[in-house]
FIKOLZA-1660 file (N, C-alpha, C; in steps of 0.1 Angstrom, whole numbers, plus 5000, padded with zeros to 4 digits):
% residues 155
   i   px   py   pz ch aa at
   1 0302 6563 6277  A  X  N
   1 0295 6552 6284  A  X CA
   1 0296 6556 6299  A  X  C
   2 0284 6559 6309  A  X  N
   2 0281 6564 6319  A  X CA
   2 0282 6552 6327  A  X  C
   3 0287 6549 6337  A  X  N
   3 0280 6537 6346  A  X CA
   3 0291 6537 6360  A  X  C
   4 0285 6529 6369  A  X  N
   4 0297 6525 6381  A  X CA
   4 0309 6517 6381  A  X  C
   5 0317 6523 6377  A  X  N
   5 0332 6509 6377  A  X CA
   5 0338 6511 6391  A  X  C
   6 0331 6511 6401  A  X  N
   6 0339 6514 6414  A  X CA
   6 0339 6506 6420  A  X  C
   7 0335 6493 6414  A  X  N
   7 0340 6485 6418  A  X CA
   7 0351 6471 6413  A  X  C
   8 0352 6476 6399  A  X  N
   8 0364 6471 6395  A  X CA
   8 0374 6471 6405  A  X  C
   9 0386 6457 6402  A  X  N
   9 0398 6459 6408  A  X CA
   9 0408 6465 6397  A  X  C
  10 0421 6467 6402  A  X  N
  10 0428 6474 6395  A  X CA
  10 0433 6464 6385  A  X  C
  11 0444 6467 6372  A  X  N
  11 0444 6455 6360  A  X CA
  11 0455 6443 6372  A  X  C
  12 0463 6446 6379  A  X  N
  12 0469 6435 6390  A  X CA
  12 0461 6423 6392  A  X  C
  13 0444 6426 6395  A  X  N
  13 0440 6417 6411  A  X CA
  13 0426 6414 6395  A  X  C
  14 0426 6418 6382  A  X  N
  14 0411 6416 6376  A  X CA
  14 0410 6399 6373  A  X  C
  15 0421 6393 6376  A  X  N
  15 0417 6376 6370  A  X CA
  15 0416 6375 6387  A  X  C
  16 0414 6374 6397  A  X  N
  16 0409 6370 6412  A  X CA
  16 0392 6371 6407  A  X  C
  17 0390 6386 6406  A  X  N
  17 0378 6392 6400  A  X CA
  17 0368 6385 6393  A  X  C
  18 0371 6382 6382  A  X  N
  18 0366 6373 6373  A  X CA
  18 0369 6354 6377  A  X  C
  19 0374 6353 6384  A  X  N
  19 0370 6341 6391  A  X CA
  19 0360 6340 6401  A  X  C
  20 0362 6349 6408  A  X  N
  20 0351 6353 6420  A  X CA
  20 0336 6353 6413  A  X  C
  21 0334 6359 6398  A  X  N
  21 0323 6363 6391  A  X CA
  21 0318 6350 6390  A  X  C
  22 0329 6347 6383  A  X  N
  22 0320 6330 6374  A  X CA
  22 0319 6319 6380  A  X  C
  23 0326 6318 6397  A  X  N
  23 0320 6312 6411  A  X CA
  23 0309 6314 6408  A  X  C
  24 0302 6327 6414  A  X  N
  24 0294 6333 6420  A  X CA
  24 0282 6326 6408  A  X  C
  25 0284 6328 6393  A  X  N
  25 0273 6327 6382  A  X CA
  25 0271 6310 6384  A  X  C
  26 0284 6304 6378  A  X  N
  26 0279 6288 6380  A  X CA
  26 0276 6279 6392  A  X  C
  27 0278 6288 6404  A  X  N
  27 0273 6284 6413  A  X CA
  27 0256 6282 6413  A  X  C
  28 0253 6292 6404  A  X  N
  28 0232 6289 6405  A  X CA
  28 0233 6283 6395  A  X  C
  29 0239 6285 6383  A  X  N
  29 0235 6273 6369  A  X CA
  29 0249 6262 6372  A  X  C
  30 0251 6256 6372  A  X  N
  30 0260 6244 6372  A  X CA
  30 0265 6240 6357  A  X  C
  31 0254 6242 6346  A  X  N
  31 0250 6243 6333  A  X CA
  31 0261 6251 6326  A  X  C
  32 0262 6265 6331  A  X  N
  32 0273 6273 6325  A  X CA
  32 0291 6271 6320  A  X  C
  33 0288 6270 6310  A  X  N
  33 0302 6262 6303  A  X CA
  33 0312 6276 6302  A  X  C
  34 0314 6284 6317  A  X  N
  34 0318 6295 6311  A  X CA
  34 0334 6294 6316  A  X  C
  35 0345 6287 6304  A  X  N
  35 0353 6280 6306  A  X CA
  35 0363 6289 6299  A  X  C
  36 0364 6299 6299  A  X  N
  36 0373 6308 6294  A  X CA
  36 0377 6303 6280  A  X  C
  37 0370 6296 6273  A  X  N
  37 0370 6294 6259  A  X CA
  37 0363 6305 6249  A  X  C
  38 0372 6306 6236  A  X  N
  38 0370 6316 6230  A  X CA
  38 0351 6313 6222  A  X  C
  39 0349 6298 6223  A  X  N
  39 0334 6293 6226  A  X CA
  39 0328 6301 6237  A  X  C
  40 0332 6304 6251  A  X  N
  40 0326 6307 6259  A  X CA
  40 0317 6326 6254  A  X  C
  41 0321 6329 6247  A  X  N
  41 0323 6340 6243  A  X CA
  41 0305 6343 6236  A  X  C
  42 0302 6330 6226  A  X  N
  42 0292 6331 6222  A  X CA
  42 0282 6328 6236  A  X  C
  43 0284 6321 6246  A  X  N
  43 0279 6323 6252  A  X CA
  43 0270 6338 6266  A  X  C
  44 0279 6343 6265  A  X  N
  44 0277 6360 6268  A  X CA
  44 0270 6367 6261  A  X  C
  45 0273 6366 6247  A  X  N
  45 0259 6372 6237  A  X CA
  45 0248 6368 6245  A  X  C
  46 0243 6354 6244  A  X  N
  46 0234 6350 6246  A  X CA
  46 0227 6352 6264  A  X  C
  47 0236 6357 6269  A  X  N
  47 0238 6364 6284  A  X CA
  47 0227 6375 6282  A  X  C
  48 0238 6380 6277  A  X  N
  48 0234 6394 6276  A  X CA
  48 0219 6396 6267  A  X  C
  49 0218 6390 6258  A  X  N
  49 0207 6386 6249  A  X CA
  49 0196 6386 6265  A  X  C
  50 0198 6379 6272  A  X  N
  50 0187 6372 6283  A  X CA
  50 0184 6385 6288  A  X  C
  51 0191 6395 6292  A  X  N
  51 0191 6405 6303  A  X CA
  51 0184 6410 6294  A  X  C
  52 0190 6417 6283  A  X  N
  52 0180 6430 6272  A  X CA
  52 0162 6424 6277  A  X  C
  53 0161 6413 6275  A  X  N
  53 0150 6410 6268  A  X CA
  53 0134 6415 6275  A  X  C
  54 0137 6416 6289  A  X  N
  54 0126 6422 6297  A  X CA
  54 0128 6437 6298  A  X  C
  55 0139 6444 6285  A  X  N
  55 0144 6455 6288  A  X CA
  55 0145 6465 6300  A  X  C
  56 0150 6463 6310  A  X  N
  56 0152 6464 6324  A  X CA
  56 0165 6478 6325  A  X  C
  57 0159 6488 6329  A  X  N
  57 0175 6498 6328  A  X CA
  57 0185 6488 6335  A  X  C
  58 0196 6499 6326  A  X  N
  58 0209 6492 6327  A  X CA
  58 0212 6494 6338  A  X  C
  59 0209 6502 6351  A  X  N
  59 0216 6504 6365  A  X CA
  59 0212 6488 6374  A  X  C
  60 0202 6481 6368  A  X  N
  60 0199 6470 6378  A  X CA
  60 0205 6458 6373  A  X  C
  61 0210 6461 6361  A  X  N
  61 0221 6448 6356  A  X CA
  61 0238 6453 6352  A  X  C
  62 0238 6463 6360  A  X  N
  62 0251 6468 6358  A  X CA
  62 0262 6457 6364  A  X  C
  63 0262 6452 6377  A  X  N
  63 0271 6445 6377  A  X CA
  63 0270 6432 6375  A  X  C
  64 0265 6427 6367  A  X  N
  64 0265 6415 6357  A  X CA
  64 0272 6413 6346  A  X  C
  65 0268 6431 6339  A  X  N
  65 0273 6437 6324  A  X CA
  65 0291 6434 6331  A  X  C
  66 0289 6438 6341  A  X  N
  66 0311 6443 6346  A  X CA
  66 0315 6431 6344  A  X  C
  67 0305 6419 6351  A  X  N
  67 0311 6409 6352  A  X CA
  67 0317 6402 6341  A  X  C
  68 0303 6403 6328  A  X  N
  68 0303 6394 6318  A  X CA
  68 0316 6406 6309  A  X  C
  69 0318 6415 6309  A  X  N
  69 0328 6424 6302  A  X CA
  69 0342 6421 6311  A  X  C
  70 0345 6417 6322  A  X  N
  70 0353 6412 6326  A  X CA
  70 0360 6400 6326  A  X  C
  71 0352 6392 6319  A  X  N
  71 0353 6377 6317  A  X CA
  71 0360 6377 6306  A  X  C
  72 0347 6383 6295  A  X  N
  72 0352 6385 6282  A  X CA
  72 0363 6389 6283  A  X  C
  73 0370 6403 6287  A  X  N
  73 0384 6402 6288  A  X CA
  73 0396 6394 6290  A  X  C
  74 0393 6390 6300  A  X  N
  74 0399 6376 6305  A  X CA
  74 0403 6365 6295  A  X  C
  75 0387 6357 6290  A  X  N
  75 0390 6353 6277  A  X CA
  75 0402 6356 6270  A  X  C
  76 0406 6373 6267  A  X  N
  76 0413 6374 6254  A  X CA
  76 0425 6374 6260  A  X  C
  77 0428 6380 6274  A  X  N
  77 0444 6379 6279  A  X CA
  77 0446 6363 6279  A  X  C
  78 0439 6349 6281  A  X  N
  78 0445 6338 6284  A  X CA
  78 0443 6334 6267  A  X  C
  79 0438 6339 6258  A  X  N
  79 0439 6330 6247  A  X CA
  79 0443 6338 6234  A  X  C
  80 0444 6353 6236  A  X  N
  80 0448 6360 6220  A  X CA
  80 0464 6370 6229  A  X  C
  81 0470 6366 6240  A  X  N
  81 0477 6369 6247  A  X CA
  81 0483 6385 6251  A  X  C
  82 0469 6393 6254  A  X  N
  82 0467 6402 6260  A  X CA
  82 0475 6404 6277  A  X  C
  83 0469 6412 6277  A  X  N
  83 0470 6420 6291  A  X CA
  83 0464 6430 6297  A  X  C
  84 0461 6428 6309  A  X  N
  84 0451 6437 6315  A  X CA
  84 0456 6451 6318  A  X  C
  85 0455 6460 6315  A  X  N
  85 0464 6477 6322  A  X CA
  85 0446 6485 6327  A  X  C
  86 0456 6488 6334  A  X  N
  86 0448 6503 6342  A  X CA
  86 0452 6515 6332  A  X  C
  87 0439 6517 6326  A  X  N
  87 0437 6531 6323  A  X CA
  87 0443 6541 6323  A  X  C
  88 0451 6552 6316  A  X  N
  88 0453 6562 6321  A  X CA
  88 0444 6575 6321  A  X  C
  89 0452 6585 6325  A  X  N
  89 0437 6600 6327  A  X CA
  89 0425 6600 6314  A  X  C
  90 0436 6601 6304  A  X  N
  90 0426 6600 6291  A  X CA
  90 0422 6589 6282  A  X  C
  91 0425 6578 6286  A  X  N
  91 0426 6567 6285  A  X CA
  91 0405 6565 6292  A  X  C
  92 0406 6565 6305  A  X  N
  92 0393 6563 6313  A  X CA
  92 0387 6574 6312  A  X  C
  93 0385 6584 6303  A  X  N
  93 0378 6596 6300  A  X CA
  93 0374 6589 6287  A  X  C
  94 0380 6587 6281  A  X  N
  94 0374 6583 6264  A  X CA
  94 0368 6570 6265  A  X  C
  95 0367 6561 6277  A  X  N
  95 0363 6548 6271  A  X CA
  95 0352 6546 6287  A  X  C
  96 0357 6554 6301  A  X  N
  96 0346 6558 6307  A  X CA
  96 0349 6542 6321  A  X  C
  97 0358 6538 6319  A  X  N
  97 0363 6531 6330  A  X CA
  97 0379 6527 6332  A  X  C
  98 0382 6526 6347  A  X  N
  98 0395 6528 6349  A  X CA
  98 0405 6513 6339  A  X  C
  99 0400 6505 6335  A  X  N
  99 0410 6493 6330  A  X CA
  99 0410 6487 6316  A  X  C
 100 0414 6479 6310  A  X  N
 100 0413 6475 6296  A  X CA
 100 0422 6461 6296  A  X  C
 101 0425 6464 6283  A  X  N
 101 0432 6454 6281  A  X CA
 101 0441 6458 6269  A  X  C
 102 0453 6453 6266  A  X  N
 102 0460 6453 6254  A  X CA
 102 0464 6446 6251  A  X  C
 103 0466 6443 6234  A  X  N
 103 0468 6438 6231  A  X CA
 103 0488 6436 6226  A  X  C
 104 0491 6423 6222  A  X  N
 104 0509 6421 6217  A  X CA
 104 0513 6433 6210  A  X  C
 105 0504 6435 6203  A  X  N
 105 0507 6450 6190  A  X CA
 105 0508 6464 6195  A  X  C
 106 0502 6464 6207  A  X  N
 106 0500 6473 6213  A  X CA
 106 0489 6482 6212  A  X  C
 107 0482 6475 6202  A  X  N
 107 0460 6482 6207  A  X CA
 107 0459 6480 6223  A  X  C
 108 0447 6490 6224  A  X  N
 108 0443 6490 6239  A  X CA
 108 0424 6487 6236  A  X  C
 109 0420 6480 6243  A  X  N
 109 0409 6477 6235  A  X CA
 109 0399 6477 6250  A  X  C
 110 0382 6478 6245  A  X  N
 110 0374 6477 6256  A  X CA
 110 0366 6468 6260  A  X  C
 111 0368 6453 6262  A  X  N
 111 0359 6446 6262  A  X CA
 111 0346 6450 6275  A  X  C
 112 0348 6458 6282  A  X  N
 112 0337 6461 6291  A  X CA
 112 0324 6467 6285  A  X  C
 113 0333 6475 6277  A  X  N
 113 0323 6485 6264  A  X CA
 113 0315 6477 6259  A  X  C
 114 0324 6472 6254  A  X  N
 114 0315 6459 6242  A  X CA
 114 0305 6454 6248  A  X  C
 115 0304 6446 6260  A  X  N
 115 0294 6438 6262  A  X CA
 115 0280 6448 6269  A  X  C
 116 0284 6461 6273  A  X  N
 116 0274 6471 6276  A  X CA
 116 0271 6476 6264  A  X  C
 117 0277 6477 6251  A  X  N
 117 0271 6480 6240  A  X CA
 117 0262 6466 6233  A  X  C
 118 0269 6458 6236  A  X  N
 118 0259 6444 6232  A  X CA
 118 0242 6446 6238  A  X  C
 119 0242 6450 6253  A  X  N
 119 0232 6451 6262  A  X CA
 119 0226 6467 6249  A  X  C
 120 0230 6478 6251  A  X  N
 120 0225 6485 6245  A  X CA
 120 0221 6486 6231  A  X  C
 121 0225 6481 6226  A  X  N
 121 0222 6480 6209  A  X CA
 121 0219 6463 6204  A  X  C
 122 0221 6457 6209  A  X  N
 122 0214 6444 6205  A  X CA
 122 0226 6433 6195  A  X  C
 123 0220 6421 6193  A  X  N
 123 0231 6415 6184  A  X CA
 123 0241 6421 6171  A  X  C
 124 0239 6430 6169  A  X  N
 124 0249 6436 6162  A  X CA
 124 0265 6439 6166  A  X  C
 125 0260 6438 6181  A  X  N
 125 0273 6445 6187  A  X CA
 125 0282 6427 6198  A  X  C
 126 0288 6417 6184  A  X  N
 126 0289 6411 6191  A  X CA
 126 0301 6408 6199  A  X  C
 127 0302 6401 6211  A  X  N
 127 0314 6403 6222  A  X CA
 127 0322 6392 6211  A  X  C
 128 0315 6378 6208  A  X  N
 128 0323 6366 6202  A  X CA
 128 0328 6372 6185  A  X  C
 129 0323 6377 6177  A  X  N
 129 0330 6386 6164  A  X CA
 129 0341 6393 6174  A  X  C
 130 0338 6407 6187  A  X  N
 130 0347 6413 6184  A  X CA
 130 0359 6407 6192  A  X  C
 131 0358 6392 6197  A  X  N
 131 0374 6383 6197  A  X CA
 131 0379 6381 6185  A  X  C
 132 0374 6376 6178  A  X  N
 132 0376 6372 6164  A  X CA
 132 0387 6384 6158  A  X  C
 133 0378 6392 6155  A  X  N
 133 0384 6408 6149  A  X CA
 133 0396 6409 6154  A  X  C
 134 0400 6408 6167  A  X  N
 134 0413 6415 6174  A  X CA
 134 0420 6404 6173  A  X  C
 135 0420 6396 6178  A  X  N
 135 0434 6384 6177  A  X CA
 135 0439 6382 6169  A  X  C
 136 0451 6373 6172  A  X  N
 136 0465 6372 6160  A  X CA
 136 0470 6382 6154  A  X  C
 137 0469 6397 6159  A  X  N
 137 0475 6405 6152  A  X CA
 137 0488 6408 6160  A  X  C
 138 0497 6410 6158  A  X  N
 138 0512 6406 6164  A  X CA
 138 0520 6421 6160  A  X  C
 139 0523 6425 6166  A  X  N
 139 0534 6435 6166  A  X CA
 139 0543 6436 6153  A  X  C
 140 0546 6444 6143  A  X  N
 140 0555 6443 6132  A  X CA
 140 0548 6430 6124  A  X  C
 141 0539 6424 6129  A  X  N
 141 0534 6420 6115  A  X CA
 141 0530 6424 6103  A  X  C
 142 0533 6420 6093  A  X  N
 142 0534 6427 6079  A  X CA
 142 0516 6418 6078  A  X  C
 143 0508 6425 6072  A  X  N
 143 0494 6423 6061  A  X CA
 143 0498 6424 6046  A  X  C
 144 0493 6414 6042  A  X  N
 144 0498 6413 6027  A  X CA
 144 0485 6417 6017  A  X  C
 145 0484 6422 6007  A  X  N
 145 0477 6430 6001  A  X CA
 145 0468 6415 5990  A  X  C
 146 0455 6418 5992  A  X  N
 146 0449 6408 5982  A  X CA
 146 0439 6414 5974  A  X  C
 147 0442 6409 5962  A  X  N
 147 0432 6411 5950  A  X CA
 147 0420 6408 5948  A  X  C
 148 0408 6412 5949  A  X  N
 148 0397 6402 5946  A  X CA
 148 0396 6403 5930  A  X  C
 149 0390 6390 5924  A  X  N
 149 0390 6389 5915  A  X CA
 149 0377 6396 5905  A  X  C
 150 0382 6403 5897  A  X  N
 150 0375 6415 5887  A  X CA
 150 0376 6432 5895  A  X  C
 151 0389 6431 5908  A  X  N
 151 0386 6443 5913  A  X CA
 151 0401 6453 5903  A  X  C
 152 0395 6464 5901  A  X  N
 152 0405 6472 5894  A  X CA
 152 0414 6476 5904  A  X  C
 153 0426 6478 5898  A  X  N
 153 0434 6486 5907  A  X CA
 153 0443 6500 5894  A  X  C
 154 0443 6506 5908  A  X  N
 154 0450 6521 5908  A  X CA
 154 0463 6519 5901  A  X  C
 155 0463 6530 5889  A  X  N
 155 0482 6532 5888  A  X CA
 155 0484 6545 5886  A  X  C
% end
């Protein structure tokens, strides 16, 4: 993923950041319920849904994409109880920006990605599923193994 993150803040100062953002958005819509609810989440699809739609290169809505991928993050640190980290060398080589998020278990995850892959590939790639996906998974938690019914199993 090619783009400008220079102006991200570092993972310290990204919730000032993302306040600043969603000032800045609900200050023209007033409408915007963007409430750091894991609800708010479907609302970014539909963000981003808006931008694709006049298919406009991505360099003229790039800082929108940072914003709405920084929100989303945000989202997941106040409600699946993440945390924001700064990247390391190979860390921001494989995912193409300096910060993230991790999760209690210790995944490191991209919600910036995500919502520039939402912009690039279309609803398939959704920001509100990939909350879903990640949360509640807890460190040393055990997954317990389920049967579907008529499925064979191995001996």
């Amino acid at each position: 993923m090619q783009g400008d993150f220079s102006t991200l803040p570092g993972a310290q100062d990204v919730r000032a950041h993302v306040a600043g953002f969603v000032a800045r958005l609900t200050a023209r819509n007033r409408q915007l319920p963007l409430d750091y609810s894991v609800a708010s989440l479907r609302l970014v699809d539909f963000m981003v849904d808006g931008l694709r739609r006049d298919r406009p290169e991505r360099e003229r809505v790039e800082a929108v994409l940072r914003g709405l991928g920084a929100y989303t993050g945000e989202v997941i640190v106040r409600r699946a109880g993440a945390r924001w980290v700064d990247f390391d060398e190979h860390q921001r080589a494989y995912f193409g920006q300096p910060l993230g998020i991790r999760m209690p278990d210790g995944r490191v995850w991209n919600p910036l990605g995500k919502v520039v892959n939402r912009f690039e590939a279309g609803p398939e790639e959704s920001v509100q599923r990939f909350y879903l996906m990640l949360h509640g998974r807890r460190a040393g938690r055990k997954v317990a193994a389920v049967t579907l019914p008529g499925a064979r199993t191995q001996s």
